[in-house]
N, C-alpha and C positions, 0 to 999 in steps of 0.2 A: 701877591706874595713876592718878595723881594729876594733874587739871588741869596743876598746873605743869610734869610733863612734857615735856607736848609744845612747850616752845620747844625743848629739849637731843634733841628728834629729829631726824636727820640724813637720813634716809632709813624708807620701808614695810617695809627688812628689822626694822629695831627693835621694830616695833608687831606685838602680841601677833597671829595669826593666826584671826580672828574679826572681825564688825560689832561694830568701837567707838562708846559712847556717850556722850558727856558731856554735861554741865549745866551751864550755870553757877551760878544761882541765882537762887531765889523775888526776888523783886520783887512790894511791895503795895503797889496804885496806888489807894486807895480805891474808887471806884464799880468800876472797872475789875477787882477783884478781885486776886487772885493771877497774878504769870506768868513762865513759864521757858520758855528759848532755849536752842537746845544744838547740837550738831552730830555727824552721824552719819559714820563713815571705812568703807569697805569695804577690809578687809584679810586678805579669806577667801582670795584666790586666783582667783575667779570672779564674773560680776556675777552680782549681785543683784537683785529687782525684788520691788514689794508692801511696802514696809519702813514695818514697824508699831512704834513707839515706844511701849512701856505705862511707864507710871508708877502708882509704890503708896506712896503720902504714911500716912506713922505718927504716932501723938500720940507723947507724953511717955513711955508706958507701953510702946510699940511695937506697941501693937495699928494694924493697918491701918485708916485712915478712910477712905481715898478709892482708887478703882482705877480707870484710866480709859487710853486711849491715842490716838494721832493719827498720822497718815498722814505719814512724812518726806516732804521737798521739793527734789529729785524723785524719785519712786517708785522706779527705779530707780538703778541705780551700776556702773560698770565697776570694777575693780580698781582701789584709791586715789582713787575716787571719792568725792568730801564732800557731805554732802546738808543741811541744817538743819531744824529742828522747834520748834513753840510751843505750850505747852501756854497755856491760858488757866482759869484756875477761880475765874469769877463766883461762884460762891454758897460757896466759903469763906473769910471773910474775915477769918481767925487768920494767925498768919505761921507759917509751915514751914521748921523746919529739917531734920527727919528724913524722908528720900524715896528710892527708889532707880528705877532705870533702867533698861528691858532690852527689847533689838531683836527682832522676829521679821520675817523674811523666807522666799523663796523662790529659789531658782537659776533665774536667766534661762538657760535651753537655748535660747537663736534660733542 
């Protein structure tokens, strides 16, 4: 499913049944390095909690360079729950356009 998307969504029934992930895009801010923003949906049916965000940045060739993840904000989610995440990557200072995106979580049983 494609960023633009999600203005033509009307409703949770639409969106795919799984933690959706999206990105917007790399941003190189010189010293600052590289950084992407993005926003996590919880549209599994149940909350969620622990929601880990990995990211795996490719060169040219699609060999992976970089594999790294960070903690969404906030850790948890109730159903339709939105969380956001920022990756920050000071020591590569190429710009990126090949990356992908993938959540791993845990079912909050409270």
């Amino acid at each position: 499913m494609d960023i633009e998307a999600f203005p033509e969504i009307e409703s949770f029934q639409k969106l795919p049944r799984q933690v959706i992930v999206k990105g917007g895009g790399f941003t190189l801010e010189g010293a600052k390095g590289n950084e992407l923003r993005g926003l996590v949906i919880n549209n599994i049916g149940h909350p969620v909690k622990e929601i880990r965000i990995h990211l795996v940045v490719f060169d040219s060739r699609k060999i992976p360079q970089i594999s790294t993840s960070v903690m969404a904000n906030p850790e948890r989610l109730d159903q339709g729950g939105i969380a956001n995440f920022i990756f920050q990557l000071k020591d590569y200072p190429a710009t990126i356009n090949d990356y992908h995106l993938y959540a791993g979580w845990k079912f909050d049983e409270r």
